[in-house]
Structures are given as structure tokens and as C-alpha cells.
N, CA, C and O atoms as a DFTB+ gen file, in Angstrom:
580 C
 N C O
     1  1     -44.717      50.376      46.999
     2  2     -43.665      49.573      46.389
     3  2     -44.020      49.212      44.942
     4  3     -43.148      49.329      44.081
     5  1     -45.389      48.732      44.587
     6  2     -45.386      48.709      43.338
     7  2     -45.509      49.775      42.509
     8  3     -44.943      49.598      41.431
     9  1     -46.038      50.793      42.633
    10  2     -45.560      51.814      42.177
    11  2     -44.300      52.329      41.893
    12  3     -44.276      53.187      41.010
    13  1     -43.288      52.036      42.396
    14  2     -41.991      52.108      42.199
    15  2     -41.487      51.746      41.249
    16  3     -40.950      52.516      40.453
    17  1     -41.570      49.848      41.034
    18  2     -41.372      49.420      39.937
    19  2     -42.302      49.303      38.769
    20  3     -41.967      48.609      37.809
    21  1     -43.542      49.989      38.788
    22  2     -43.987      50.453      37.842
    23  2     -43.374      51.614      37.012
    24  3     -43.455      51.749      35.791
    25  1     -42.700      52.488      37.966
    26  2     -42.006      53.808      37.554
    27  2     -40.942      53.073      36.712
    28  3     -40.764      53.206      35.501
    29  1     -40.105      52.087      37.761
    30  2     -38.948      51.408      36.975
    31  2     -38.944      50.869      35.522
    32  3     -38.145      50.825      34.587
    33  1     -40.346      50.441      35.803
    34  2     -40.712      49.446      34.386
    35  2     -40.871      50.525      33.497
    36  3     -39.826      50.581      32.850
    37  1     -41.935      51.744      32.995
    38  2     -41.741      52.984      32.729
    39  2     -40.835      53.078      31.976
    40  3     -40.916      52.839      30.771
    41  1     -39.633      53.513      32.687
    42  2     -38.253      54.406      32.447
    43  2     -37.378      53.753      31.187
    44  3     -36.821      54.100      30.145
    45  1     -37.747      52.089      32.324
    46  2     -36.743      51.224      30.764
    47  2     -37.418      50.990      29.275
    48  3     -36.717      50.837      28.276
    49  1     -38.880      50.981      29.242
    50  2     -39.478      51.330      28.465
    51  2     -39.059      52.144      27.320
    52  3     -38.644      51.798      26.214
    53  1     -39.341      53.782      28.045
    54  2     -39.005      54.612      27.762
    55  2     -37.412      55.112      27.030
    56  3     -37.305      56.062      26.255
    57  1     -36.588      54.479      27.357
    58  2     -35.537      54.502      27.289
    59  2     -35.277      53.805      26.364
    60  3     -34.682      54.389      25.459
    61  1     -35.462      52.875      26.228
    62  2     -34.715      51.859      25.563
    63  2     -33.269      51.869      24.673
    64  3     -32.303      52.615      24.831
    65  1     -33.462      50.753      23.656
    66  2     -31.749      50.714      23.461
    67  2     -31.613      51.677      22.431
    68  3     -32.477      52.077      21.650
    69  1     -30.094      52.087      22.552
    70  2     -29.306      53.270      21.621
    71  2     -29.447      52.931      20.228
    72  3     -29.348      53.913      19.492
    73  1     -29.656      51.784      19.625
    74  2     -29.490      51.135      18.125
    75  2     -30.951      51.296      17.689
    76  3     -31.216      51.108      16.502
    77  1     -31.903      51.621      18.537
    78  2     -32.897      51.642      17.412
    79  2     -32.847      52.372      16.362
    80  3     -31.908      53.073      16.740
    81  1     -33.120      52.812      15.259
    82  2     -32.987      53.333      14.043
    83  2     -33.946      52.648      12.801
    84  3     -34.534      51.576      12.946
    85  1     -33.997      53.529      11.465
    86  2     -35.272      53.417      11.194
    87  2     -34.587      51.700      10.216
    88  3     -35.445      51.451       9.370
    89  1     -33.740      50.909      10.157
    90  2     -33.577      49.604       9.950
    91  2     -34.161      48.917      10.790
    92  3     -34.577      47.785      10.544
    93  1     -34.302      49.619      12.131
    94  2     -34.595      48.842      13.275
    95  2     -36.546      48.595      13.308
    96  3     -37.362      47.803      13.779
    97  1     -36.521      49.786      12.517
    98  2     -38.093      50.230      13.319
    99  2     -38.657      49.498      12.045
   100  3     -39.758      49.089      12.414
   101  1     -38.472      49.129      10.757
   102  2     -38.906      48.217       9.771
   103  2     -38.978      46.362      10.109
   104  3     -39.395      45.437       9.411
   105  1     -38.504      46.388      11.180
   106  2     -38.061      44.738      11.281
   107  2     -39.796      44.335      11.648
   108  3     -40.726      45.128      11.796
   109  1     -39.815      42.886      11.722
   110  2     -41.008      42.374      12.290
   111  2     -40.551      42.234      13.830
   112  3     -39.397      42.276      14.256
   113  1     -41.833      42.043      14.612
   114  2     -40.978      41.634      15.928
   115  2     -40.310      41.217      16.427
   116  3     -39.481      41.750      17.164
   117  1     -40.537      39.520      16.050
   118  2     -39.715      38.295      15.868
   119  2     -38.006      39.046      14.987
   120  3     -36.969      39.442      15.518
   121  1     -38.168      39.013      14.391
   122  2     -36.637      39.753      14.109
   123  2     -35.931      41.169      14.935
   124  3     -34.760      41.540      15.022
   125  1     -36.799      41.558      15.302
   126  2     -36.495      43.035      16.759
   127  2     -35.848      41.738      17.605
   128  3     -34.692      41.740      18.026
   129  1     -36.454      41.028      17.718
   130  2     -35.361      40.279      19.108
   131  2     -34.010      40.054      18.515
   132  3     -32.894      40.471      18.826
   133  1     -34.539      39.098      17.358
   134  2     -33.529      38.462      16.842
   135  2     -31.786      40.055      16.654
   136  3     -30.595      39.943      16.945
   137  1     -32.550      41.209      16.089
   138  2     -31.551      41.982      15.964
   139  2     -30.815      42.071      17.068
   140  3     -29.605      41.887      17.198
   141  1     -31.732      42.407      17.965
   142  2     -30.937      42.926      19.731
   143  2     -29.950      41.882      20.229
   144  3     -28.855      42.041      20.769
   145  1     -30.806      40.453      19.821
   146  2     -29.888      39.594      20.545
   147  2     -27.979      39.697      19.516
   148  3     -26.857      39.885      19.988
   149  1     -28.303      39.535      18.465
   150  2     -27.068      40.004      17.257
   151  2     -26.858      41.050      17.826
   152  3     -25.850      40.795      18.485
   153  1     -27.131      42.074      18.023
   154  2     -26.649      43.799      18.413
   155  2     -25.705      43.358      19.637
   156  3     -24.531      43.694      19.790
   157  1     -26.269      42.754      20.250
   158  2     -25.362      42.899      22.079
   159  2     -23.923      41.676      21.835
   160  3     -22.749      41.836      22.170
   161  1     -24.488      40.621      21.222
   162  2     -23.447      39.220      20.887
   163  2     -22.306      40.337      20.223
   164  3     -21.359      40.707      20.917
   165  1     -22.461      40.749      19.058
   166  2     -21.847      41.402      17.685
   167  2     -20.995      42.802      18.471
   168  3     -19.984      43.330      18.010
   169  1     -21.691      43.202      19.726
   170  2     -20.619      44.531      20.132
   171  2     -19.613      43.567      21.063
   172  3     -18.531      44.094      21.323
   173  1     -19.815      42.323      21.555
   174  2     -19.102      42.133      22.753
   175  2     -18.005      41.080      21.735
   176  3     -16.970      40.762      22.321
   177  1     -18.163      40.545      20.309
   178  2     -17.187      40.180      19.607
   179  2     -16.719      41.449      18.874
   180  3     -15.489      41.430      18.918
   181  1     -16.979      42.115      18.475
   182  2     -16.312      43.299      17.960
   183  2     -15.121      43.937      19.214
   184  3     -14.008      44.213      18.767
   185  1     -15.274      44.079      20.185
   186  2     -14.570      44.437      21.340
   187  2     -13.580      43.462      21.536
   188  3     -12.595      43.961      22.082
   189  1     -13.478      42.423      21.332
   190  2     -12.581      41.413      21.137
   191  2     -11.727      41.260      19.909
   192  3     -10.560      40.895      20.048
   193  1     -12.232      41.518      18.684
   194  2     -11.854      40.795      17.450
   195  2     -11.822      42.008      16.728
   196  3     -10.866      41.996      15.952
   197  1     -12.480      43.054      16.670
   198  2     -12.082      44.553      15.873
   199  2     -11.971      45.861      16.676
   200  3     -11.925      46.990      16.188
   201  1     -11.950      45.673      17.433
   202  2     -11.956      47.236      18.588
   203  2     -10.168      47.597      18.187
   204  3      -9.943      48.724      17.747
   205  1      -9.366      46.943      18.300
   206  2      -8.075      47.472      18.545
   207  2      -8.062      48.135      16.869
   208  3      -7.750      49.324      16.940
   209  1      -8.193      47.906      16.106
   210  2      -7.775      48.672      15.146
   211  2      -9.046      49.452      14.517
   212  3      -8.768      50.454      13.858
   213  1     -10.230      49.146      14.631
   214  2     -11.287      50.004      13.811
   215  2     -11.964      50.718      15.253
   216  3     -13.158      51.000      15.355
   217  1     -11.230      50.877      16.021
   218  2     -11.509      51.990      17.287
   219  2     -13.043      51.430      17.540
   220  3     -13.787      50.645      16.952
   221  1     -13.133      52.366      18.893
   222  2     -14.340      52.569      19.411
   223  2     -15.217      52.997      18.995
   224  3     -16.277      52.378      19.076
   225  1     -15.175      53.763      18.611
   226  2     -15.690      54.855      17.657
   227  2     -16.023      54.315      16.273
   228  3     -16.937      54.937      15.732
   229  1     -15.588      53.466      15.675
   230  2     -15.665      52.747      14.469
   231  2     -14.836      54.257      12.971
   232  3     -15.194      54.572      11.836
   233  1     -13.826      54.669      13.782
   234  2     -13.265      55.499      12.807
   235  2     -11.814      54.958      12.191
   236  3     -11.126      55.548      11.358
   237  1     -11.564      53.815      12.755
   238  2     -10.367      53.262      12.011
   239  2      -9.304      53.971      12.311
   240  3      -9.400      54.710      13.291
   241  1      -8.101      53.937      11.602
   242  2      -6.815      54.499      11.739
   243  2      -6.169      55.463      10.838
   244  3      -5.100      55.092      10.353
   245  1      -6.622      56.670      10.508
   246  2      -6.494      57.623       9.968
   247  2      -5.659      56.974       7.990
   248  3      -6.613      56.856       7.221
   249  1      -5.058      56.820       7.669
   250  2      -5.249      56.451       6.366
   251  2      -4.502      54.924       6.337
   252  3      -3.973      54.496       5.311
   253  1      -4.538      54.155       7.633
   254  2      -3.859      52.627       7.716
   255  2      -5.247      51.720       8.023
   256  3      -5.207      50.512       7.792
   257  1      -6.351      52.275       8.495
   258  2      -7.222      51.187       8.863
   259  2      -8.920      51.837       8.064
   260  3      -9.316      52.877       8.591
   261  1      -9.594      51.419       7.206
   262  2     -10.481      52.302       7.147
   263  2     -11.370      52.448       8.133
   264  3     -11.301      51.680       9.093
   265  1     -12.398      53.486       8.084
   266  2     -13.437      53.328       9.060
   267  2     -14.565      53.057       8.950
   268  3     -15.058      53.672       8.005
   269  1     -15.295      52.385       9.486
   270  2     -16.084      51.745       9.466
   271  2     -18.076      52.476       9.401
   272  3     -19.028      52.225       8.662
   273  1     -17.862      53.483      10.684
   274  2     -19.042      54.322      10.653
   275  2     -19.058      55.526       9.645
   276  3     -18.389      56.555       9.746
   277  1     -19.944      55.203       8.659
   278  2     -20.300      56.365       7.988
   279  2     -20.063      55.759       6.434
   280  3     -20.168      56.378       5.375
   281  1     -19.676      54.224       6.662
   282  2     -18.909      53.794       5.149
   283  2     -19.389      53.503       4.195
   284  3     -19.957      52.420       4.328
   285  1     -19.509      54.032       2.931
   286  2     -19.900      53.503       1.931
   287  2     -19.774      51.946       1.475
   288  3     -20.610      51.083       1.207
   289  1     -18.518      51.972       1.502
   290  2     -18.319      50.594       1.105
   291  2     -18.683      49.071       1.893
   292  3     -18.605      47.993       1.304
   293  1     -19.084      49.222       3.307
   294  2     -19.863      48.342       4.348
   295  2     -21.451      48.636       3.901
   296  3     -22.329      47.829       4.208
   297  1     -21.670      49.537       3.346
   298  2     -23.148      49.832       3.167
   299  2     -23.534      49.211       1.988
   300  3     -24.585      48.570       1.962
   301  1     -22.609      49.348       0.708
   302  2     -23.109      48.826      -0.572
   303  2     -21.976      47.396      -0.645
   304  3     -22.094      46.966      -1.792
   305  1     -21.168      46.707      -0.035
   306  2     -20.444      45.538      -0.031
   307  2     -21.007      45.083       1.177
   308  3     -20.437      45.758       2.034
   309  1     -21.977      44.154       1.864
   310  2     -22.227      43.363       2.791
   311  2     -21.982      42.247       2.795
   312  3     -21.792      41.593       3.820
   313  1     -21.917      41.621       1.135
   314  2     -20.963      39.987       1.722
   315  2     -19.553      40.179       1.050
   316  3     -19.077      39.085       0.745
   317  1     -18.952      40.970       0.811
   318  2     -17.435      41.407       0.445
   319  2     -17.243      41.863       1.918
   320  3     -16.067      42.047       2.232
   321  1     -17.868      42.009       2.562
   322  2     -17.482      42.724       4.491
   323  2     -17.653      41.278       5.170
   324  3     -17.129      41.189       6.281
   325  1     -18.365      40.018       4.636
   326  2     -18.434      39.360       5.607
   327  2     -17.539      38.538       5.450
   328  3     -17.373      37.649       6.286
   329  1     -16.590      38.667       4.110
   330  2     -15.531      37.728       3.654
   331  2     -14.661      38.202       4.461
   332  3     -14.074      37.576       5.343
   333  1     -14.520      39.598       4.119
   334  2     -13.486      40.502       4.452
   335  2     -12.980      39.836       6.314
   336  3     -11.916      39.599       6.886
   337  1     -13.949      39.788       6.551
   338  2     -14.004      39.290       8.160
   339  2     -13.631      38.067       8.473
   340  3     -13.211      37.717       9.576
   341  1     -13.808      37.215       7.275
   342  2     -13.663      35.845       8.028
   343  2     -12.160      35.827       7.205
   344  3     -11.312      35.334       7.949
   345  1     -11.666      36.175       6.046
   346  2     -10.368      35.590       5.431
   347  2      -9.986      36.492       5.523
   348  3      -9.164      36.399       4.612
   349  1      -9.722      38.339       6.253
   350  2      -8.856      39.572       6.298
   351  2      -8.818      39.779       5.487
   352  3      -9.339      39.202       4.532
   353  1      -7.795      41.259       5.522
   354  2      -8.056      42.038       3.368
   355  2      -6.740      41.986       3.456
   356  3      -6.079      41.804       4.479
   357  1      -6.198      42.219       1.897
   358  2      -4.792      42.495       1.788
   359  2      -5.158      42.810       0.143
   360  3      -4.341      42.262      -0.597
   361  1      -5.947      43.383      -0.393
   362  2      -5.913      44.099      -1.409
   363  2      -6.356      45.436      -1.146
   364  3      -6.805      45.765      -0.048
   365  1      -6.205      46.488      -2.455
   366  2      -6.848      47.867      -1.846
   367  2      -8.220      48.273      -1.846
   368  3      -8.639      48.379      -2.998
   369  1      -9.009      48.520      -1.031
   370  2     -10.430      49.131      -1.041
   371  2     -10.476      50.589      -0.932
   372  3      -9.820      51.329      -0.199
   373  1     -11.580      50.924      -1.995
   374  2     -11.824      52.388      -1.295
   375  2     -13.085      52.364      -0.312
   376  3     -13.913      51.454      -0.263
   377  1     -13.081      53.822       0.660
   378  2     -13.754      53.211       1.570
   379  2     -13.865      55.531       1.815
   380  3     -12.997      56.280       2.263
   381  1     -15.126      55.835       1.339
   382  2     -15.391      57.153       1.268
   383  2     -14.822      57.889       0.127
   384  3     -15.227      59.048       0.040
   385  1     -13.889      57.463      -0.870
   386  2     -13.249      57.990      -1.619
   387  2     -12.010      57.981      -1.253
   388  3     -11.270      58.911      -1.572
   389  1     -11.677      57.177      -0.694
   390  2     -10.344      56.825      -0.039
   391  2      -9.713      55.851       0.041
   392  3      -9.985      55.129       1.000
   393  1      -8.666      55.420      -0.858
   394  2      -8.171      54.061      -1.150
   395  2      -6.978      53.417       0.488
   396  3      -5.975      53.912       1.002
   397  1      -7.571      52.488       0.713
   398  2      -6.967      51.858       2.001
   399  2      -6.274      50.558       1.413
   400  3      -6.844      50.006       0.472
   401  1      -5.225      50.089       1.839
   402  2      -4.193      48.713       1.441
   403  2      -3.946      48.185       2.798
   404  3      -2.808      48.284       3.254
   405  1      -5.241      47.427       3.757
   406  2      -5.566      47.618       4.734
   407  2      -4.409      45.987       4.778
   408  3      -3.913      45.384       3.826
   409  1      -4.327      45.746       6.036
   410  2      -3.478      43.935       6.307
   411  2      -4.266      43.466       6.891
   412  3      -3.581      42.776       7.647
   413  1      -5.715      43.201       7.277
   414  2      -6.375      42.608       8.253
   415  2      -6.311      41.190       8.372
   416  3      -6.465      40.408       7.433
   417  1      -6.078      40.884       9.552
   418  2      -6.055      39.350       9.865
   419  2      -7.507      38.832       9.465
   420  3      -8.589      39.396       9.302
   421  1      -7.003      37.332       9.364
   422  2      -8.444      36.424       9.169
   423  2      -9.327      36.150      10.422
   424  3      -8.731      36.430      11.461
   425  1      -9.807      35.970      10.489
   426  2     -10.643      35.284      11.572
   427  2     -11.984      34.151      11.696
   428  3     -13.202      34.191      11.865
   429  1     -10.868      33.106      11.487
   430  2     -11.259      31.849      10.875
   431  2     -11.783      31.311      12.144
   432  3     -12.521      30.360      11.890
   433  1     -11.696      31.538      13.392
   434  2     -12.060      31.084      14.487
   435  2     -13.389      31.282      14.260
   436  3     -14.092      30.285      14.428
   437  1     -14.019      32.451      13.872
   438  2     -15.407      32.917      13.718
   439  2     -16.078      31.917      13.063
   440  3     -15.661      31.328      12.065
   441  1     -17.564      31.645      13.867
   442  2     -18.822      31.048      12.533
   443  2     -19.339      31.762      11.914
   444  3     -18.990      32.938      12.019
   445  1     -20.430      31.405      10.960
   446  2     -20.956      32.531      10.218
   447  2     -22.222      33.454      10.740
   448  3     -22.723      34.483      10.288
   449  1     -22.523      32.620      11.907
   450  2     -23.457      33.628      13.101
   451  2     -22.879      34.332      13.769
   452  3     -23.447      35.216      14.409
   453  1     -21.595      34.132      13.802
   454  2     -20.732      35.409      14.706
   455  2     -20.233      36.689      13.404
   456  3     -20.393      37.903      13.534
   457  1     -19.760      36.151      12.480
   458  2     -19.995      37.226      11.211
   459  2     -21.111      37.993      11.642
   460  3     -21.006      38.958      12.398
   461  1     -22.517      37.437      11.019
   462  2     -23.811      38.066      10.930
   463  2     -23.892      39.315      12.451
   464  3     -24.435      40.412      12.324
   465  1     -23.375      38.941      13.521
   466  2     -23.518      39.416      14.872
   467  2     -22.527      40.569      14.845
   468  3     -22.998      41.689      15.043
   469  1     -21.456      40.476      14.666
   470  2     -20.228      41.412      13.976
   471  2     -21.236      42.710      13.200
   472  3     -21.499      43.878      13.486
   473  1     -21.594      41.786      12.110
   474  2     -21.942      42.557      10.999
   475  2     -23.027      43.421      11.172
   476  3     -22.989      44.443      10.487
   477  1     -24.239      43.228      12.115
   478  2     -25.490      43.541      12.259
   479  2     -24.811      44.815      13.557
   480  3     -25.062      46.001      13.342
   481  1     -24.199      44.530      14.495
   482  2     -23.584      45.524      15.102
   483  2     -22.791      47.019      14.280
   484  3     -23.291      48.142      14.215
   485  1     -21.912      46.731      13.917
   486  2     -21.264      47.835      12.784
   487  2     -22.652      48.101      11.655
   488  3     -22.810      49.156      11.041
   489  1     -23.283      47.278      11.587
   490  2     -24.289      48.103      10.531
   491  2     -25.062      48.935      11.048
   492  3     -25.834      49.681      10.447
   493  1     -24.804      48.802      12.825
   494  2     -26.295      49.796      13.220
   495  2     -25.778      50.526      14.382
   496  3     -26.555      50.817      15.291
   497  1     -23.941      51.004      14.466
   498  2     -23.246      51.968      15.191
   499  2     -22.703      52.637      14.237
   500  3     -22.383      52.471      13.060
   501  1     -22.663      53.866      15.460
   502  2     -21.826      55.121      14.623
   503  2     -22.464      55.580      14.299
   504  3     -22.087      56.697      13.945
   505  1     -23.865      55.316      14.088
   506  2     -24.738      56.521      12.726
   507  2     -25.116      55.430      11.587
   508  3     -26.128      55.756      10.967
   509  1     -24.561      54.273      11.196
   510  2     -25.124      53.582      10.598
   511  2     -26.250      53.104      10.495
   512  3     -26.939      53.083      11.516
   513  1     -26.732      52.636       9.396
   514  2     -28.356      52.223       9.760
   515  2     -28.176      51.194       8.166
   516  3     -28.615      51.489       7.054
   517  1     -27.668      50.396       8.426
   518  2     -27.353      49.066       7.694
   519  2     -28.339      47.896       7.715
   520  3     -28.450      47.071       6.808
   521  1     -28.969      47.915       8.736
   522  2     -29.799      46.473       9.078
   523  2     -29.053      45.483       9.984
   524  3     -27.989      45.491      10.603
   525  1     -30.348      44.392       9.743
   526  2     -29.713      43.124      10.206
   527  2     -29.287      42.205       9.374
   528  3     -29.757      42.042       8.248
   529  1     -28.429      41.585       9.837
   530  2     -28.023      40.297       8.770
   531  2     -28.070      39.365       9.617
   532  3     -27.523      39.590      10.696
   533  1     -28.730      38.034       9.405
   534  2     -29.050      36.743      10.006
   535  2     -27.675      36.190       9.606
   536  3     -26.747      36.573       8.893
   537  1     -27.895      35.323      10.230
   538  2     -26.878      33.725      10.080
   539  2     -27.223      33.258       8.714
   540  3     -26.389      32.936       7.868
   541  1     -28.253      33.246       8.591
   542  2     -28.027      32.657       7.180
   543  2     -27.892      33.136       6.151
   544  3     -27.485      32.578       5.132
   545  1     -28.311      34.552       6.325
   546  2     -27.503      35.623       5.324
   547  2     -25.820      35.974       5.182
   548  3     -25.292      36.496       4.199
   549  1     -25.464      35.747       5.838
   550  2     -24.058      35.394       6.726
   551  2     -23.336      34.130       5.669
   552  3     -22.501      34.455       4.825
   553  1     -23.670      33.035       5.802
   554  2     -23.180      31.673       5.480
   555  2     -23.152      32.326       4.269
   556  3     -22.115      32.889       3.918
   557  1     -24.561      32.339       3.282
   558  2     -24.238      32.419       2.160
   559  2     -23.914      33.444       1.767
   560  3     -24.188      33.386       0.568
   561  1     -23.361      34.698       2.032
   562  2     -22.400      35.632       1.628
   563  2     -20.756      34.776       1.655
   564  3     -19.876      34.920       0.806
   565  1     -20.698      33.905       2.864
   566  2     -19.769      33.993       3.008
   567  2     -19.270      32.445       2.085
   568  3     -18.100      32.098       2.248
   569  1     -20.073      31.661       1.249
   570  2     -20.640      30.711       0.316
   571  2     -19.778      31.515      -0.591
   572  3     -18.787      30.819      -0.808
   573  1     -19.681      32.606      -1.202
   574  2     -19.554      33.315      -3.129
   575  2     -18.465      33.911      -2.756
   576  3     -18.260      34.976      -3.340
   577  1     -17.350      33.455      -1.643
   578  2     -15.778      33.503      -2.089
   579  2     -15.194      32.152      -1.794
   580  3     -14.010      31.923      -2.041
């Protein structure tokens, strides 16, 4: 029997989670948690609060929603993305070389640790490899609008 869950213990080991990536593999430990715990919070508000229009997939809506995995503009704008999130867009962004005049709602319900959780998720799906963003990286991005 213990052998068993030695095997078990093993496997999950072995396995581990889909988001590691080399943002991931730079963190200190203490922040490896901190990401995972943001990674899992940040997919299960994204599934709530951005899944219907920036897909599963994080590919958006062909030239009405941009997309999210693979984006330039989430990669080099991180607190213009965390505004973007809490007060919606309604001006035009480009987003790959591609100008979007997106309507996104606000989402003022959000704190700025649920931003950061949002944000640290989409930075490290799809192929992204964005990092983490704390809460308090969060606030004060979201401080300079």
C-alpha cells in the first residue's frame, strides 16, 4: 500500500501543472506558490468575467474582440490591461498589427487582487509567458489612470 502512494506521489510530481514556463521557472519559491495560487483564482475569474468573449482559447472574436494569447499589446501594456479590466475599452487598440474598437464592459466589481489573478492567468495561457503580477503590482497599475 505504501508503495502505491508513493507511485501516486511520483506521478503528481512528475506531472505537474500545465503553466509552468520559463516566467515560471525564474520566480523564487515563495512566489511559485504565490503564482499558482493567482494561476488557479485568475482561470476560475476569467471563466466568469472574460471567457464569453475572449474564448477559451484566449483567441477573441475574429476582428470584434482582440485576442489575447500570443498578444503583443498584453505583453508590452500590463497596467493599460489592468485598467483595461477594471474600467473596459471603448477606444481603438492595436493588438498584433491589428486595430480593434473593442466595447468591453467595466468590471468594477473586481479588486485589484482579482485584476493581478486575471492578469497573471492570461499572462501564462495560450503560449504566453508574461509572468506574475501581485496585488500590489495590480493596485498601482491600476493607481496611473
Amino acid at each position: 500500500m505504501r508503495l502505491g502512494y508513493f507511485l501516486l506521489f511520483l506521478l503528481l510530481i512528475s506531472c505537474g501543472p500545465g503553466y509552468k514556463n520559463k516566467a515560471f521557472e525564474k520566480l523564487s519559491s515563495a512566489d511559485k506558490i504565490k503564482f499558482e495560487k493567482y494561476f488557479i483564482q485568475g482561470r476560475d475569474l476569467y471563466k466568469t468575467n472574460c471567457l464569453s468573449c475572449h474564448q477559451k482559447n484566449g483567441q477573441g472574436l475574429k476582428k470584434l474582440i482582440p485576442p489575447l494569447a500570443g498578444s503583443d499589446y498584453l505583453k508590452n501594456n500590463q497596467a493599460k490591461a489592468a485598467q483595461l479590466i477594471m474600467d473596459g475599452a471603448w477606444e481603438t487598440i492595436r493588438v498584433n498589427g491589428v486595430d480593434y474598437k473593442p466595447t468591453m464592459p467595466a468590471h468594477k466589481h473586481l479588486t485589484a487582487l482579482e485584476v493581478a489573478e486575471i492578469l497573471t492567468y492570461i499572462n501564462n495561457s495560450w503560449g504566453n509567458e508574461y509572468g506574475l503580477v501581485d496585488g500590489n503590482k495590480a493596485a498601482e497599475y491600476l493607481k496611473r489612470f
